[in-house]
C-alpha positions in Angstrom: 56.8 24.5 12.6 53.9 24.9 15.0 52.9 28.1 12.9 53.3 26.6 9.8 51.1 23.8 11.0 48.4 26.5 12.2 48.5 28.4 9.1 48.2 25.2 6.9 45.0 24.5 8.9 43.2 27.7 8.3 43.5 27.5 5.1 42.6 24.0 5.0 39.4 25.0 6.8 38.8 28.0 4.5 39.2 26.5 1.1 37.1 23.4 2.5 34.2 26.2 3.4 34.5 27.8 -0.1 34.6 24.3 -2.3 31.2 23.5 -0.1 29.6 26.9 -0.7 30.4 26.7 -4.6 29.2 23.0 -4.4 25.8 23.6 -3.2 24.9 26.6 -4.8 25.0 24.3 -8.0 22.5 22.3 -6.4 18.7 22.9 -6.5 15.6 21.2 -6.9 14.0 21.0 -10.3 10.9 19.9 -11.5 8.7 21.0 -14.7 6.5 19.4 -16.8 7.7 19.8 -20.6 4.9 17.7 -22.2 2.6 15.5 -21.4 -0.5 15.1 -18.5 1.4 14.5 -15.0 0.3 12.2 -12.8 1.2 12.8 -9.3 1.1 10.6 -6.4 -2.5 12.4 -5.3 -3.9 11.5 -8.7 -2.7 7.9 -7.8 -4.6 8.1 -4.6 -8.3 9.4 -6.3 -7.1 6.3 -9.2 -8.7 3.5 -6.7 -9.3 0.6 -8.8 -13.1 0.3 -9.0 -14.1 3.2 -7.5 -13.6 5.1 -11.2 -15.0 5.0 -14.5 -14.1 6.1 -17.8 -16.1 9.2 -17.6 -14.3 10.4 -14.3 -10.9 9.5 -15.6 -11.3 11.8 -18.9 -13.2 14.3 -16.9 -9.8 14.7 -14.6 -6.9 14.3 -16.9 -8.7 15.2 -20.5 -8.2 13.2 -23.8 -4.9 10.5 -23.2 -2.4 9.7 -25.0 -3.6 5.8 -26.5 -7.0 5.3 -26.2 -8.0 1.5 -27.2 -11.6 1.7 -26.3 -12.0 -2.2 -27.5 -9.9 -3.1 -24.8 -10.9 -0.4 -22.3 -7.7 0.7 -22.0 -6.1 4.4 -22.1 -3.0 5.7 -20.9 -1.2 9.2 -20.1 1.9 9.9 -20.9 4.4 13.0 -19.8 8.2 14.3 -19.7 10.3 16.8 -18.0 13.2 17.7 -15.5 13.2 16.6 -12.2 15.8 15.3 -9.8 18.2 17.7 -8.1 19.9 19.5 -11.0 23.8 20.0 -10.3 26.1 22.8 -12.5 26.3 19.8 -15.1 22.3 20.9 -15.8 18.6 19.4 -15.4 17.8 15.8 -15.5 15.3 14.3 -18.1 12.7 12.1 -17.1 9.6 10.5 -18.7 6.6 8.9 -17.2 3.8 6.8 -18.3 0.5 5.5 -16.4 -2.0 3.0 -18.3 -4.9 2.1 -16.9 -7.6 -0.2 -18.1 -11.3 -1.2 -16.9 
């Protein structure tokens, strides 16, 4: 019994290691930009309210996606994968940023 006990062990232990490895090799980190002008967080940083102007804000991210000049108000827009992306494939996400002055 003592054997038995041993031997059911090892292979407990060995297919626990081999359903791990197969489980994160699946997993990797993803992110692409499919369409659109990304914002990222640094871009949120040089965004200071009242420390840009319309000029600046075109000059860095080019022509956005609604532009309501009237009401000085444009705004960006942008999709893609991101997340951790897991055998079951990538994750969609979409963003938008709207800014007015």
């Amino acid at each position: 019994m003592g054997r038995l006990a041993r031997l059911s062990r090892r292979h407990l232990t060995g297919l626990a290691l081999i359903a791990a490895s197969l489980a994160l090799s699946g997993c990797l980190p993803l992110h692409t930009v499919g369409e659109g002008t990304e914002v990222t967080t640094q871009d949120l940083q040089w965004l200071r309210a009242g420390e840009r102007d319309r000029r600046q804000v075109l000059a860095r991210f080019g022509a956005p996606d609604v532009d309501f000049e009237d009401q000085r108000t444009i705004a960006y827009a942008w999709s893609g994968t991101g997340g951790l992306v897991y055998l079951a494939g990538p994750v969609l996400t979409r963003h938008a940023l709207m800014g007015t002055w």
